[in-house]
N, C-alpha and C positions, 0 to 999 in steps of 0.2 A: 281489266284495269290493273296499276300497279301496285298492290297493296302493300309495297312497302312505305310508301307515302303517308301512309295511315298508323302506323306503326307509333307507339310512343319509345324510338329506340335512347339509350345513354346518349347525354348531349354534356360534352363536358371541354373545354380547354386542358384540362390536365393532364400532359402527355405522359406517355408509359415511361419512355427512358428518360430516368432522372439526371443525367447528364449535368452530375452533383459536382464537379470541380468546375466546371462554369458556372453553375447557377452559385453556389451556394457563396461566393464571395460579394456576389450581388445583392442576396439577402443580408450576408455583414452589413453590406453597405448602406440597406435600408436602415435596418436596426441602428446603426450608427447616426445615420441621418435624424434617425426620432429620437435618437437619445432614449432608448428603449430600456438600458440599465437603470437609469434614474426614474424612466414611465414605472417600472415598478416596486422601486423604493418609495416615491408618490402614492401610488397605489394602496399599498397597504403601511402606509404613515402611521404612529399612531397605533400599530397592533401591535399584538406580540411578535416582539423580536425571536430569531431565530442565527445565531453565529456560529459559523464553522473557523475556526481561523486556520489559515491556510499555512502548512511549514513550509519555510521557504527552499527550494530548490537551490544546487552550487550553480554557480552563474559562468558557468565555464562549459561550451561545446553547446553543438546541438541536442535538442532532447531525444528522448530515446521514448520505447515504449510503454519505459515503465511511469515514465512523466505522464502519457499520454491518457493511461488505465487512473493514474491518480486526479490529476484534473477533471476528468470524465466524470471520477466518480463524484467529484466534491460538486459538480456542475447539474448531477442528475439531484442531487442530494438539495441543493439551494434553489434550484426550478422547482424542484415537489413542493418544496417549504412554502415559495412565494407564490404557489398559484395554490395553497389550501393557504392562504391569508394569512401569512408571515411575513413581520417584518426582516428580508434577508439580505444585509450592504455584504458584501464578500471583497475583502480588499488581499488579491496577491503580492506575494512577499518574495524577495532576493535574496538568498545567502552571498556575501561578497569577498571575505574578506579569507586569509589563508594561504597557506602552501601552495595548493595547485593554481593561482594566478601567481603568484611567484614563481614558476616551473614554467608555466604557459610563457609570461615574458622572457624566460633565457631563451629558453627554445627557439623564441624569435628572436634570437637576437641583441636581445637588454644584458649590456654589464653594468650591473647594478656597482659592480666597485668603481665606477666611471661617475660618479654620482654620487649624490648626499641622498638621508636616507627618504627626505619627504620628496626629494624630485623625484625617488625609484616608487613612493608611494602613489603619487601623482600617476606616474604614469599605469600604477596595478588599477587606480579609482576608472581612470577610462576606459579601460582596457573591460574592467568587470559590467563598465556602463552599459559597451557596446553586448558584450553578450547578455546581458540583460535584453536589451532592445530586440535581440534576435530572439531569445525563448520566448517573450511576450508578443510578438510576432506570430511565433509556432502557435502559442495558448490560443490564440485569436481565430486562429484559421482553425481551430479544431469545434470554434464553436462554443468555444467557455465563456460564460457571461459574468461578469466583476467589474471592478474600478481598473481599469488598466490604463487610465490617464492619471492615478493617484494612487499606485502600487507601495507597500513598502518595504524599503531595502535598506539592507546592515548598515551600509558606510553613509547611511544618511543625518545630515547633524544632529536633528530632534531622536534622533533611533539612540546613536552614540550615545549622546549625554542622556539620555535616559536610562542605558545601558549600567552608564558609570555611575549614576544613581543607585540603583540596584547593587552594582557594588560596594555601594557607601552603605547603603542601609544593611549591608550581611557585613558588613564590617562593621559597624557600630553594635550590631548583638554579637558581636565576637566569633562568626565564624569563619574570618580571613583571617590566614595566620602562614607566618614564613616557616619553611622547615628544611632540612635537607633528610632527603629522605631516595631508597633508590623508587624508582617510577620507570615506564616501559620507556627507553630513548632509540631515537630512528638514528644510529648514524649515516643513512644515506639521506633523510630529511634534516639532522643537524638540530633533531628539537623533541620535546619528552611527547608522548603521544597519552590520550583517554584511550580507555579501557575500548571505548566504541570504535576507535579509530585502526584497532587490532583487528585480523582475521588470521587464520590459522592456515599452515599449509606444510607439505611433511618436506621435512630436513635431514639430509645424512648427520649426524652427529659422531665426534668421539666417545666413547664408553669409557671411564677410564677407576680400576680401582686403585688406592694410593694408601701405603701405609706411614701413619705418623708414631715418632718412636717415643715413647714415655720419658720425661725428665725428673716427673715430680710426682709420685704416688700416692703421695700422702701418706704411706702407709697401706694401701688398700693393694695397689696394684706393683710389679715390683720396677722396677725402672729398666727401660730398653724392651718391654714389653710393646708392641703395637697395634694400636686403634686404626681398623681399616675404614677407609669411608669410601666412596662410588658416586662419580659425578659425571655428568653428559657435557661440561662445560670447563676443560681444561684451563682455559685462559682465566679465570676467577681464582685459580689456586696460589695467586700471586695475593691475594684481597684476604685470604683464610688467614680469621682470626681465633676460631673455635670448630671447635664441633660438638653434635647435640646429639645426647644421647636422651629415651623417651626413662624418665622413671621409673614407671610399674614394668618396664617388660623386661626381663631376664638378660644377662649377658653372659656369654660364656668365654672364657681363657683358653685358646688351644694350641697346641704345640706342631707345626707343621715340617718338617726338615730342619728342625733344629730351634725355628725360632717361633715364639706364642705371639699371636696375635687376639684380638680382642671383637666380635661382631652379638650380633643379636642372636641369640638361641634359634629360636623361630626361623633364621634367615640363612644359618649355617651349610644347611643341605643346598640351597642356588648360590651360595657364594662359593662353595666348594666348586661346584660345575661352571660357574661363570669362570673361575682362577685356575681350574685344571688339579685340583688340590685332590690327594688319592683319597677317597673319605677311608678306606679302609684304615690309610698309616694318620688318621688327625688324632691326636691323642687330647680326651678333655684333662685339663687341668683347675682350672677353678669356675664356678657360676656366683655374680652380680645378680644383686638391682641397677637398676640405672641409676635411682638414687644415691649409688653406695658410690660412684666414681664420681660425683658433684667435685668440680675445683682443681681433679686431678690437671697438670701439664704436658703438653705431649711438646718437641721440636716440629716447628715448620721446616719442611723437607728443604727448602729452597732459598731461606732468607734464616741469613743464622743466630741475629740478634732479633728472634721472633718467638715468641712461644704460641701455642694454639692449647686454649682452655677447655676444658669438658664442661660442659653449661648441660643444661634437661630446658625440652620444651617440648609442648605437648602436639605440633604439628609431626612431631616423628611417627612414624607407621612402618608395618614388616608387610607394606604392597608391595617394596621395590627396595633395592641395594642393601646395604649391610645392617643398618640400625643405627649407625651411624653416619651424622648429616656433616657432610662439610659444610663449613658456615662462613659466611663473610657475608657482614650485614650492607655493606656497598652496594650488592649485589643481589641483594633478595627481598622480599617483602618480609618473610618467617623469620628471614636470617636480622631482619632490619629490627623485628618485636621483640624477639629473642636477646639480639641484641645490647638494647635500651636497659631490657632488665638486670644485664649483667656490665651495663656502664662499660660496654667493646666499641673498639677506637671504627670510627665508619670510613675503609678505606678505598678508594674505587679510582685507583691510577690510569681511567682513563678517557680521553677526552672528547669535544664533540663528535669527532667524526669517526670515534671507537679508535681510534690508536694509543696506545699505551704511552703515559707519560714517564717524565724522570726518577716518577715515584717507584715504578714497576722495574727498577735498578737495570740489570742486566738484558730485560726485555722490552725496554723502551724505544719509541719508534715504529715498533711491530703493530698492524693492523691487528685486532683484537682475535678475529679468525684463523687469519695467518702465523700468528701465538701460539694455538692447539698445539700443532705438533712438536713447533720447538720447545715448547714447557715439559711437554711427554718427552721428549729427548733426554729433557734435563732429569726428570724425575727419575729415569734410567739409569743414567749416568752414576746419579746418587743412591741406586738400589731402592727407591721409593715407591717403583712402579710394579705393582704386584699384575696385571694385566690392562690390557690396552685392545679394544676389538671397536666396529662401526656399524652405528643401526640405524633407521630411519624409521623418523616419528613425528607426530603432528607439532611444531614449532610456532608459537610468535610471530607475525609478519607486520609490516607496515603495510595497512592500504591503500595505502596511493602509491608509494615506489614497489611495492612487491617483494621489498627483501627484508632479510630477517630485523628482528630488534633486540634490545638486549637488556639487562635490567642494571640503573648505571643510578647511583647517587647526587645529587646536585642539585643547589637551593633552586628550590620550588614555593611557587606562593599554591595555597590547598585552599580550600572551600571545606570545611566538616561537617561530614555525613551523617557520624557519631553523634552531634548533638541535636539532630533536628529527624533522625531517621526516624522515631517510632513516631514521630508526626507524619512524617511523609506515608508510610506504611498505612497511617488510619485514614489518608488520603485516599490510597487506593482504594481502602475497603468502602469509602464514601463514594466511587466512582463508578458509572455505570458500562458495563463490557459488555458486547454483541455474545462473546465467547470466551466461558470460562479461562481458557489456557493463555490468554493476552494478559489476564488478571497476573495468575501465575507467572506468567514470563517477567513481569514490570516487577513482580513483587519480590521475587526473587533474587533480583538486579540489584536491586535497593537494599533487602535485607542481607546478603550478602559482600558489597562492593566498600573498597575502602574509603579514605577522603579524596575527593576532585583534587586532580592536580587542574591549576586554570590557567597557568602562565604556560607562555609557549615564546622560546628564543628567536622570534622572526620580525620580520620589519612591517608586514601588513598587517595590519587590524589595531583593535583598539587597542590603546595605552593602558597599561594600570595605575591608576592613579595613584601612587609609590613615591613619596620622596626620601631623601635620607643626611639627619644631618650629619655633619661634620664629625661626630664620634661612633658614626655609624647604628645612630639610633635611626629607626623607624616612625615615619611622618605618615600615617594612616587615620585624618583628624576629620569629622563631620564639614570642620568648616573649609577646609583646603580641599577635599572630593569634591565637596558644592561647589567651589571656582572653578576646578577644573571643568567642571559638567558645564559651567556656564560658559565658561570660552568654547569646549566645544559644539555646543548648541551655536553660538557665532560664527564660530569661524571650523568648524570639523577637527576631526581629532590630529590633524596634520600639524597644528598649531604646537603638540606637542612633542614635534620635531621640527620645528622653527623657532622655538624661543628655549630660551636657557633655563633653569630651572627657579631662580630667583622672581623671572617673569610670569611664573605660572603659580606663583603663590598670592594669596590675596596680600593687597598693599600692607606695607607695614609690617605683615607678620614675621612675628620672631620664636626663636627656638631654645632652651638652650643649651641643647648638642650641639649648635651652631653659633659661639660666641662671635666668630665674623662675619657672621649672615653669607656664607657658604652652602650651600644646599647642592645636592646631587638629584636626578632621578632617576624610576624606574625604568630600564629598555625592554623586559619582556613585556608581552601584549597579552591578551585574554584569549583561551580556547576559545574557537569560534564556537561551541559549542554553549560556551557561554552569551558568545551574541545571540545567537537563534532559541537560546532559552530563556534568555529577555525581554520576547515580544512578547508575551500578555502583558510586559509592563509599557515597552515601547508601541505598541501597536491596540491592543486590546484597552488598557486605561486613555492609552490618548490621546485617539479618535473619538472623536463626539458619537458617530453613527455604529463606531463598537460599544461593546460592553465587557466587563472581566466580572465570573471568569465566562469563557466561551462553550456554546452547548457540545461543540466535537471539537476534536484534534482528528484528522483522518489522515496515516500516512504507512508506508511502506511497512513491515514488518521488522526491519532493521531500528527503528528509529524508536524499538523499546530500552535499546541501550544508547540512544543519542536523544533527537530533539523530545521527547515524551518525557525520559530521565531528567533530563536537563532543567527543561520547563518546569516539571512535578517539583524536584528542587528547588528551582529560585523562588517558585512563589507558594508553595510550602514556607520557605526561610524567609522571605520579606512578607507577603499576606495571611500567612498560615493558614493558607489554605491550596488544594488543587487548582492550574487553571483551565482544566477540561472538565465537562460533567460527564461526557461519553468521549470512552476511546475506543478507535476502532483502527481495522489494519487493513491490508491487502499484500501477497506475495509479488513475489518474483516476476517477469514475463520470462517465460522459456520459448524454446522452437517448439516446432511440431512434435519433435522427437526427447521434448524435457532436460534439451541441453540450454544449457549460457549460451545468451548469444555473445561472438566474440568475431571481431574482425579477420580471426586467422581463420576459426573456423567457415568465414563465410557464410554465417546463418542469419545476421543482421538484417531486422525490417527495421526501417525507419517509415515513420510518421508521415512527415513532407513528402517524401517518395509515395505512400498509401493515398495520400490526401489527395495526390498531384492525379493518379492514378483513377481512384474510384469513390474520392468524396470520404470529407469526416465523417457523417452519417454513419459511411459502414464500418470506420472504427468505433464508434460509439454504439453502433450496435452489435459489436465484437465485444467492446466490453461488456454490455450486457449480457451478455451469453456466457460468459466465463464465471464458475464459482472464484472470484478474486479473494475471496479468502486465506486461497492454499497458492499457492505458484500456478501458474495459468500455461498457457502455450497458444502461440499465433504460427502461421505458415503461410504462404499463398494458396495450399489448398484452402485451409482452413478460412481463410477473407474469401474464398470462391464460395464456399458453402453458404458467408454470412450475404454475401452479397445475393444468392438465391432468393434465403429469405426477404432481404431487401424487394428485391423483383418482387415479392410474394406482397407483399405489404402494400406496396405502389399499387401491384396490380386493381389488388381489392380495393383501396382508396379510389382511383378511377371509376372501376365499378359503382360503386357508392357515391360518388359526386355525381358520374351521368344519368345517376336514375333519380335525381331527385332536384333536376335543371327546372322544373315545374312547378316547383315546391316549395311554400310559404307557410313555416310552423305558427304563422300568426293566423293565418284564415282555414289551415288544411291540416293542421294537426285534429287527429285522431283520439278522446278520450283515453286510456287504460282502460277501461271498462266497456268500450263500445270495439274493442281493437275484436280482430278474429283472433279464434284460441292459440292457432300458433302462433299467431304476431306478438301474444300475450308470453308465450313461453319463448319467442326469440328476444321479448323483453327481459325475459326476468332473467335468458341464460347472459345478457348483454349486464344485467345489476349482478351477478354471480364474480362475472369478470372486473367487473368494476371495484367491487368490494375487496376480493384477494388480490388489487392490483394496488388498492391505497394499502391497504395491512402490510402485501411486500414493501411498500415505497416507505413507512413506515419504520417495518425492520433493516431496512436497508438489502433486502432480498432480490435483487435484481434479476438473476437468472430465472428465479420462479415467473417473473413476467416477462421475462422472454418463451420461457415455457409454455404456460396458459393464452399468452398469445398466440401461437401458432396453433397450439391446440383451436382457439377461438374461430381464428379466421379460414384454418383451413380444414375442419371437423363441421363445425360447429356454422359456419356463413359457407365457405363455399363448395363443401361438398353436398349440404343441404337445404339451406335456407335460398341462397342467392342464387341458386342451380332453380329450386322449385319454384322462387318468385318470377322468375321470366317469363311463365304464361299469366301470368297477371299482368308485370311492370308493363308488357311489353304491348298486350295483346287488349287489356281492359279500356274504357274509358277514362280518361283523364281523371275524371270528381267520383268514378265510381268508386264503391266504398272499401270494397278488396283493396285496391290500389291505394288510396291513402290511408288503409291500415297500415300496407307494408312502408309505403315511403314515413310514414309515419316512425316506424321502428328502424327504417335504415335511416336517415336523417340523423333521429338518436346515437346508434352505433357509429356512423360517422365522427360526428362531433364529441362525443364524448369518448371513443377509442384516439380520436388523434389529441385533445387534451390530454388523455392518460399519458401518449408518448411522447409529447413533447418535449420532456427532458430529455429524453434521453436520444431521439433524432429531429432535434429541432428544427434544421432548415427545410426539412422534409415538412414536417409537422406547419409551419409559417407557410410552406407553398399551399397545403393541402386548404389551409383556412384563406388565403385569397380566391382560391376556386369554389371556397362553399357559401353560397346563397344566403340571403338575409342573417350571417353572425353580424353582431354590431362592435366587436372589439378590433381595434385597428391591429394586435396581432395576438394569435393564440395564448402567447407568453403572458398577454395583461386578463388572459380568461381565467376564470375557478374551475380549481380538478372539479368533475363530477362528484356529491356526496354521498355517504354510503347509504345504499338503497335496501328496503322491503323484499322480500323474494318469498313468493310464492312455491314451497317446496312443494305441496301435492300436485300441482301444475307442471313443475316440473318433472316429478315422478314417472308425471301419466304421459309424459312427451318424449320422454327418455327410456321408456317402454316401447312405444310407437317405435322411436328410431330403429330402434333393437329388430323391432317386428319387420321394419321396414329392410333392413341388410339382407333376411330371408329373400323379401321379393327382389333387391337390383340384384341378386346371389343368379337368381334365376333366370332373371332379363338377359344379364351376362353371358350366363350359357346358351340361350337362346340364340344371341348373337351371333357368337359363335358358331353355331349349329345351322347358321344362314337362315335362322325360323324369322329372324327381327333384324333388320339395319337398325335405325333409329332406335331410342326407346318409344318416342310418341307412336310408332308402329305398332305397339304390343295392345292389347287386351291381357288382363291378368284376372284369372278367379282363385281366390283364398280360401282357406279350411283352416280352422284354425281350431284345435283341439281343447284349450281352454277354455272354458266360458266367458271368463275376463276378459283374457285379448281379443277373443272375438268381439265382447262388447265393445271394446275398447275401438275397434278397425272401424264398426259401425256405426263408432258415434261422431267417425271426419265425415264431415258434407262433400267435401273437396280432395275424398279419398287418391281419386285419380292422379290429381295436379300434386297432391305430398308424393306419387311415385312416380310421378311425371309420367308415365304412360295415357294413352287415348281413353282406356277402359277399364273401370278394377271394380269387380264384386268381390262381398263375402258369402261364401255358400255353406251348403249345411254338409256337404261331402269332400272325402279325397278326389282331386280328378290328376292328379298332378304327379309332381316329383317332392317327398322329405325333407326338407331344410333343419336348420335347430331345432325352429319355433314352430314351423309354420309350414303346410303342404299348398304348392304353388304350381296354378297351368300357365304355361304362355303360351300364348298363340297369338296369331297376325290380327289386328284390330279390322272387322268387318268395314265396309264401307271407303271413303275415297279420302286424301288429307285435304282437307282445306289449306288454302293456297294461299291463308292469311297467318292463320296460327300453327299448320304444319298436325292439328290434330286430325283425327281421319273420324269422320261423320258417317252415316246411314242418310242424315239428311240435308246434304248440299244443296246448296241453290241450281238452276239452271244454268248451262254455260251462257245463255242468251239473256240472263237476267242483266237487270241495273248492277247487280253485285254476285256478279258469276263464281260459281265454286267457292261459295261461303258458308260455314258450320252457321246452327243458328244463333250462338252466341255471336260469333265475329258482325254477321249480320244485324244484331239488336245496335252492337256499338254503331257498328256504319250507317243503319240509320241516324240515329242518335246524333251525330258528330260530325256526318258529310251533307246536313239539309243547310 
């Protein structure tokens, strides 16, 4: 007869190849259909809450991979939460507003000078709508679950005036205040840039040292004497109103080819070599404090009704050029403090788009760059320029145009750091970090960093709600921000470029800077950086299903100098308090080879393309695999590798669904305590996995359960467990009790290994639970993680020995094979020796020695007959007798060919009674 008919083989629907970019848009589609996001806000109504608030993304272009590692991550992060019984709404968010949709529309095409400013605004609003609609599109298809029918986005009215709220209230504590002050300025962006908004990259530079000739000694120094100073930015020499010398450090007097010049002691020996100066012929002449030239006057080389002051500050240092700092507070931050303290005129002739104005006399007109040299001409000319050479070094850049920036003066509205810092700071130290150095970085930032500049000269984003009357006083009043917040709650902040300014003040009000009820307003807008550090107020206060503040902030590594800074700011200064209880980060995405991806280079993955390709799944379980901590790296080989394991995962899920097509945990579950001892120890290795997979889900450890999982399934199930259960699944009777031990413990690992993974490859995880028998949750996502379980360590001790014992004998099967002694394993017979008393006891206390090494026959004996292993001395040899033609094991005592059940062991035979009457 056919005995495979008899057979209890895997019965399952589950196919091998996941053929994830078809399927898995169809499971969106279910989920969507059930309204699955809200099934599990319902779900756990009512519990503790659990908010990540999401930073908003720029709404400009398609996403890339580092959108993709961050959503992922916030997605594995709010699955965990809501299936261990947290309440978890996740609503994503849209950065909108900014230069780069102001750039995106020339590009295409928009002359904004063909138009008023709210029609050019108008058209930045749809423009940013539609790429919105695209990235939430991308988000979707990746599998990320949130409100994405109620996302929120910057240029939304309630966001706005909620925004300009928060303005109001930092300005009612005084810490909005106008100033002109210099600040970094893009003239290829035309507007002052944050400190974040900087990245650095090396620039050839001029070197140039310059000597200023003494007018006014005071007595100390004698006149016509020259103070040299050394700057990398020749075009600022038109702006030099002082120079700073440090106090306490020494200056020396020296006489070079006839004429004394003036430098720092300390510095004399590399100015000498920088100028070409013979040190042999430098003769000293007199040694300074710094102190001692305070007030002296030296002639600006260049401008003759100018003098340049000797002022002392204590930024001066002998790292670099002479000791003396050219100074022009226009132009510097040092020069700017330094400045103040000495009441120096703040001049900075030059304009948005860095070309020199009228002010800059004879060098007016000249791009700021394009100045260097002719200024250096000029200094020549006039015998000023003591050396002139070109070196390159890391410089200032704008990040978004690429090109340099410059440090230029002009009124600025500031946010102050100063008064609210050591608040902010004990904020951090209130804050919980995955990793110390995130601490450090944030803290650093803050304890260091000047006042916010927050206005920026562009036409998109929000207004500052600024009027000014008619004498040019400053209209910054509780009750006129609150109008403004309200029109824009009605009608968008567009309103405040459509109506005049008289219309944007509440009725009636009067001033009286403005005896003719004249009014002006503000045209700069708010750093967006200020928008997007206003959502704990706009988004986290003012949604009912959020709360402030939120348990994470989870974003890019960069964003400890933008949206993190930002945030820790405003609601420090309006709630005094942090709006994160935990920050965390994640790097970079690099290639394979830990470069940038870059479109020249041609190393660019995109997502859609991955998706299109081989299903979200295996980028989300790319990102799992990654320490995202540090900068990651993806490749095609690299998604090859992931996608193996993928294959590896499926495989085993199938396995596990088909053996357990029979199987009813309500009539056929197996006790713990009546389970067989291995079943007991594949239990307790399955609670092992389960316990270090909520602890990583916990720490936010990801990679660790990428880790342990494969270790699990491919150590641990199928090179041992699911390998040895096949003469049972396969071969036993249905009800017998071997059999629904094991199905009893695969059933488990089933269903509680695909809950564990479900965050992390969900649609995988949702197919897996439609194919598995008697669950009652309509989809995995509304199930509970597994909870941390009892683990029997001396059980697993003694099993984890066995295994040990056990690599000696398939050591030996192995060679066997080879040796043509054994095809098969079930071919073999194996006698053991086993030289310890322990493991010997231990071999002889499995029943079912045989079937744990899957061979026909296995004694332990009291002799060597064999060959050495680590543990253990091992014979192989061919299994006496014939294989049964049902279970493939080889017997002494088969049945007759001519019987009812020909060529049957006598187990196979007990079943086929049993089963075929």
């Amino acid at each position: 007869m056919d005995y495979k008919d008899t057979l209890l083989m895997p019965k399952t629907d589950f196919p091998m190849r996941g053929g994830l970019p078809t399927k898995e848009p169809q499971i969106q589609e279910k989920w969507q259909q059930m309204d699955l996001y809200n099934k599990i806000l319902k779900k756990n109504e009512g519990k503790k809450p659990y908010i990540l608030h999401d930073g908003p993304p720029y709404a400009n272009g398609q996403i890339h991979m580092g959108h993709a590692l961050n959503k992922i991550i916030k997605d594995f992060i709010t699955r965990h939460k809501a299936m261990t019984g947290h309440y978890t709404p996740y609503v994503p968010g849209w950065d909108t507003h900014g230069l780069p949709i102001e750039q995106a529309l020339t590009k295409k095409g928009v002359n904004r000078k063909e138009m008023s400013v709210a029609e050019f605004r108008e058209l930045c609003r749809e423009y940013a709508l539609e790429q919105v609609e695209m990235q939430k599109s991308d988000f979707k298809r990746l599998g990320v679950n949130g409100d994405w029918e109620n996302p929120y986005i910057t240029l939304q009215e309630k966001f706005e005036a909620e925004q300009i709220r928060l303005f109001g209230d930092m300005a009612k504590k005084g810490y909005i205040y106008k100033g002109k002050k210099p600040v970094y300025w893009s003239p290829s962006s035309e507007s002052s840039l944050a400190e974040a908004e900087i990245e650095y990259q090396d620039k050839k530079s001029a070197s140039i040292y310059v000597a200023f000739e003494t007018v006014d000694g005071k007595g100390i120094v004698d006149n016509g004497v020259k103070f040299v100073i050394w700057t990398t930015t020749p075009w600022t020499i038109p702006a030099n109103v002082a120079i700073t010398l440090n106090a306490d450090l020494t200056y020396v007097q020296v006489k070079v080819d006839g004429q004394s010049y003036i430098v720092a002691q300390a510095l004399l020996d590399r100015v000498c070599d920088a100028i070409g100066w013979d040190k042999e012929a430098v003769v000293l002449e007199k040694e300074f404090k710094g102190s001692e030239l305070e007030y002296i006057q030296t002639q600006h080389p260049l401008i003759e009704d100018r003098k340049s002051l000797i002022v002392l500050g204590d930024h001066v240092t002998t790292d670099a050029g002479t000791g003396c700092v050219h100074t022009a507070p226009g132009h510097g931050e040092d020069d700017f403090i330094v400045g103040q303290k000495y009441d120096l005129p703040v001049i900075s002739p030059v304009d948005a788009k860095g070309v020199f104005t009228e002010e800059a006399g004879e060098f007016a007109g000249l791009f700021y760059d394009k100045a260097n040299p002719v200024i250096s001409e000029r200094l020549t000319e006039v015998g000023a320029l003591l050396k002139l050479e070109f070196f390159t070094h890391s410089y200032p850049h704008d990040w978004r145009t690429k090109k340099p920036v410059i440090f230029r003066a002009t009124p600025q509205w500031f946010a102050s750091i100063n008064k609210v810092r050591q608040d902010i700071l004990n904020a951090i130290d209130a804050t919980e970090f995955k990793v110390e150095w995130g601490k450090t970085r944030i803290y650093n930032m803050i304890r260091d960093r000047g006042d916010w500049v927050i206005s920026r000269q562009r036409a998109w984003g929000v207004p500052l709600p600024v009027f000014y009357a008619e004498n040019g006083d400053i209209i910054m009043e509780e009750a006129t921000i609150e109008h403004v917040a309200s029109l824009v709650e009605e009608h968008g902040s567009n309103v405040w470029y459509e109506r005049e300014a008289k219309d944007l003040l509440p009725e009636g009000y009067t001033h009286p800077g403005s005896p003719n009820g004249i009014f002006t307003k503000e045209t700069d807008i708010m750093d967006v950086w200020f928008d997007s550090g206003s959502s704990h107020r706009g988004v986290l206060e003012a949604r009912p299903e959020l709360s402030f503040p939120a348990d994470m902030y989870f974003e890019g590594s960069d964003q400890y100098r933008g949206w993190f800074n930002s945030s820790i700011t405003t609601a420090v200064a309006t709630r005094g308090q942090s709006p994160y209880k935990k920050l965390l980060s994640h790097g970079f995405v690099m290639d394979g080879q830990g470069r940038k991806m870059s479109k020249s280079l041609g190393n660019t993955i995109v997502p859609e393309k991955v998706v299109k390709q081989m299903g979200a799944d295996i980028i989300r379980l790319w990102v799992m695999s990654v320490d995202y901590l540090a900068d990651v790296r993806i490749s095609d080989d690299i998604l090859k590798q992931v996608s193996e394991v993928y294959r590896k995962i499926r495989n085993t899920y199938k396995f596990l669904l088909g053996n357990v097509h029979d199987f009813n945990p309500e009539t056929d579950k197996v006790a713990y305590d009546d389970l067989n001892e291995v079943d007991q120890f594949m239990m307790n290795r399955l609670n092992v996995f389960i316990n270090a997979t909520l602890k990583n889900y916990e720490n936010n450890d990801y990679l660790f359960i990428y880790q342990d999982l494969q270790n699990f399934i491919n150590v641990e199930l199928s090179n041992f467990y699911l390998d040895y259960g096949k003469d049972i699944l396969y071969i036993q009777a249905p009800n017998d009790h071997d059999r629904r031990s094991m199905q009893t413990v695969i059933y488990e690992v089933l269903t509680s290994v695909n809950k564990l993974l479900a965050p992390v490859i969900p649609h995988t995880a949702e197919e897996v639970w439609s194919h598995t028998p008697h669950v009652t949750e309509e989809s995995v996502h509304l199930a509970d993680m597994p909870e941390t379980r009892d683990v029997d360590e001396a059980l697993l001790e003694k099993w984890t020995k066995i295994l040990t014992l056990r690599n000696d004998v398939l050591k030996a099967i192995e060679e066997a094979r080879s040796e043509k002694t054994v095809g098969k394993s079930l071919e073999a017979s194996v006698q053991i020796f086993a030289q310890d008393d322990a493991e010997k006891a231990l071999l002889e206390s499995i029943s079912n020695l045989h079937q744990v090494l899957i061979v026909s026959k296995a004694q332990v004996v009291g002799e060597k007959l064999g060959k050495d292993y680590e543990r253990l001395n091992v014979l192989v040899q061919r299994a006496e007798g014939e294989k049964c033609e049902r279970c493939w094991n080889y017997s002494t005592q088969l049945t007759p060919s001519d019987a009812l059940f020909p060529s049957a062991c006598p187990r196979c035979l007990d079943v086929l009674e049993r089963t075929q009457k």
